[in-house]
C-alpha positions in Angstrom: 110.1 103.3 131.9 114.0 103.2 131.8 115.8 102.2 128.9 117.5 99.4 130.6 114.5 97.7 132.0 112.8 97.7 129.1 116.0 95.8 127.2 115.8 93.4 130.2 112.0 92.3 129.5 112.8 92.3 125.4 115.7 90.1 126.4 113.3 87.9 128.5 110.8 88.2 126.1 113.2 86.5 123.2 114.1 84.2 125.7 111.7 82.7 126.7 110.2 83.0 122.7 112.9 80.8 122.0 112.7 78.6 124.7 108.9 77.7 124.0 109.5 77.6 120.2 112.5 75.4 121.0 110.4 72.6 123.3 107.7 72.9 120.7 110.0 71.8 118.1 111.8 68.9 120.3 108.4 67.5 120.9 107.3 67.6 117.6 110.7 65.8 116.5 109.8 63.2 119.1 106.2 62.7 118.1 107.5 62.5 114.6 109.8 59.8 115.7 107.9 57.9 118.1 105.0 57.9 115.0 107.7 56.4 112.6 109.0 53.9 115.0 105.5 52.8 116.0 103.5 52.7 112.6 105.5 51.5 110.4 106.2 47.7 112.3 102.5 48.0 112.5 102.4 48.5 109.0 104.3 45.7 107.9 102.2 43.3 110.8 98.8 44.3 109.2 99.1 45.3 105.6 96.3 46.4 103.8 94.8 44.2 101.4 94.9 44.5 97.9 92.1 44.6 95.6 92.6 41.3 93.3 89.7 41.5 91.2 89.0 44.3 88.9 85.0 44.8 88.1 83.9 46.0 84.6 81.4 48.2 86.4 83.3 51.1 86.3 81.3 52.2 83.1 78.7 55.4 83.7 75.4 54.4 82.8 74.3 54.7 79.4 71.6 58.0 80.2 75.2 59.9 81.4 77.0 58.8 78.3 74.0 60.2 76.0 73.9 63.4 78.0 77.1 63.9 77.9 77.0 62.9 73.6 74.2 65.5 73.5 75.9 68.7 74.9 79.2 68.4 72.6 77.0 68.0 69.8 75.0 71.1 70.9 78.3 72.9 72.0 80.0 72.5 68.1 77.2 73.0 66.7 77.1 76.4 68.5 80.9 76.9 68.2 81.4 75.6 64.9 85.9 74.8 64.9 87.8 77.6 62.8 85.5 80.5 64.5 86.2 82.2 68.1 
């Protein structure tokens, strides 16, 4: 293979690697766009709604709350504080 041929398909090659990467990032940008522009007046037409009541059921029930009471006193009594 001669030395000028093969510079002629490395140019071609980085060519056309920068002409795909170059489309790739113009439709991107346009996607990117077109998303923004077309979203966000949706987004102010349909908003979501908001959650107006808050429930008191967000406690864990009590058998998770003794569980949970029951290991610590196991670990520190294990691992008494002041020793490593």
């Amino acid at each position: 293979m001669d030395l000028d041929a093969s510079t002629q398909l490395f140019s071609q090659a980085a060519l056309l690697m920068v002409t795909g990467m170059g489309f790739v990032f113009a439709f991107l940008s346009l996607l990117i766009l077109v998303i923004k522009f077309v979203i966000t007046p949706l987004a102010i037409r349909f908003p979501d709604e908001a959650k107006t009541s808050v429930s008191n059921n967000n406690q864990p029930p009590t058998q998770v709350i003794a569980a949970i009471t029951a290991a610590i006193k196991q670990y520190r009594r294990k691992h008494p504080p002041g020793t490593q």
